[in-house]
N, C-alpha and C positions, 0 to 999 in steps of 0.2 A: 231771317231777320229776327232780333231778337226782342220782344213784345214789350219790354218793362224798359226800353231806353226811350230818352226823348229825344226827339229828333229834330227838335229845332235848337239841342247843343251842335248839335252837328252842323245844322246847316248856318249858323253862328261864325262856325268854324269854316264851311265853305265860302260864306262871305267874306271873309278876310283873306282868302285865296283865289276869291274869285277875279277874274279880267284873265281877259288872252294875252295878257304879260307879264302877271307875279311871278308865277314859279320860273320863267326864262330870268326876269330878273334877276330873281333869288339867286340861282344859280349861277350866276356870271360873280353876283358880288359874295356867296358864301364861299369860292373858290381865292378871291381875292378881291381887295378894297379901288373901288373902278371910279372915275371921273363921269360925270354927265355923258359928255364927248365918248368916252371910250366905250358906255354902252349902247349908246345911240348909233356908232360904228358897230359895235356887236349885235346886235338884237334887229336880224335883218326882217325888213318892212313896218319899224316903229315908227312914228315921227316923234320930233321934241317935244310937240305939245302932248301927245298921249305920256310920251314916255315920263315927263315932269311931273305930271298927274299920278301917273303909277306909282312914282319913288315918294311921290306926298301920301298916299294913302298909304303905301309901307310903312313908311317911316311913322304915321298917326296908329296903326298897328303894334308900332315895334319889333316890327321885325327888321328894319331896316337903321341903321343912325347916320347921318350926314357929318364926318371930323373936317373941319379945315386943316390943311396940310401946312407944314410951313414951307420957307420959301417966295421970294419974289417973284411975280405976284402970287400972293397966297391961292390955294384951289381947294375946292370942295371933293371929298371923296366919297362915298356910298361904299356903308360896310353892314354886314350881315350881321347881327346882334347874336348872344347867345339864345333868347328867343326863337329865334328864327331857326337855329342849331337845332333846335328839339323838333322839328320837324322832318329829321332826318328819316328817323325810323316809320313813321305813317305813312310817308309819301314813297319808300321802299316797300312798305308791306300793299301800296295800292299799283305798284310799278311791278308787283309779282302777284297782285288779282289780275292785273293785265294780259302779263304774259301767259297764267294757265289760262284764262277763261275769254280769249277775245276772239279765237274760234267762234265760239260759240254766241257771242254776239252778234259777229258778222253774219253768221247761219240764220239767226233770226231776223235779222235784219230782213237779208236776201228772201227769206221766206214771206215776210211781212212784205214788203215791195211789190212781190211776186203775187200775192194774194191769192 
């Protein structure tokens, strides 16, 4: 760890990541621009009320923006900002601390349980 960074940018940063449904979110609508509906079907064991809540703190974030669509009756769609884009690389580089290093969490884990 390196001694001269502050670590409540970072955890700044985890707050706005934070809940057990940003990054599922994220990723349904960086992929393509989704309906309430289409991800409340996607995003299995969400309800509507977390899920409305989630896309209102995204979207207060910016990582998310809400366009009305045209068409009768008009719809609202959930589209992943360029913001939100830039978090591509981070959450790649933390999706390959994962994959070397989750051996070794487990192992401690199991150690630590074991006592």
């Amino acid at each position: 760890m390196t001694p001269h960074v502050d670590y409540r940018e970072i955890s700044a940063v985890r707050g706005l990541l934070a809940g057990r449904w940003v990054l599922s979110a994220l990723a349904h609508v960086a992929s393509e621009p989704m309906r309430h509906r289409e991800l409340l079907d996607t995003i299995d064991g969400i309800s509507e009320k977390v899920l409305t809540g989630t896309l209102r703190r995204m979207e207060r974030g910016g990582l998310i923006v809400r366009e009305v669509g045209s068409g009768v009756p008009s719809h609202v769609v959930h589209c992943a900002t360029t913001l939100a884009q830039t978090l591509d690389e981070p959450l790649r580089a933390m999706l390959a601390w994962k994959r070397t290093h989750w051996d070794a969490v487990e192992t401690s884990r199991l150690r630590w349980d074991n006592g």
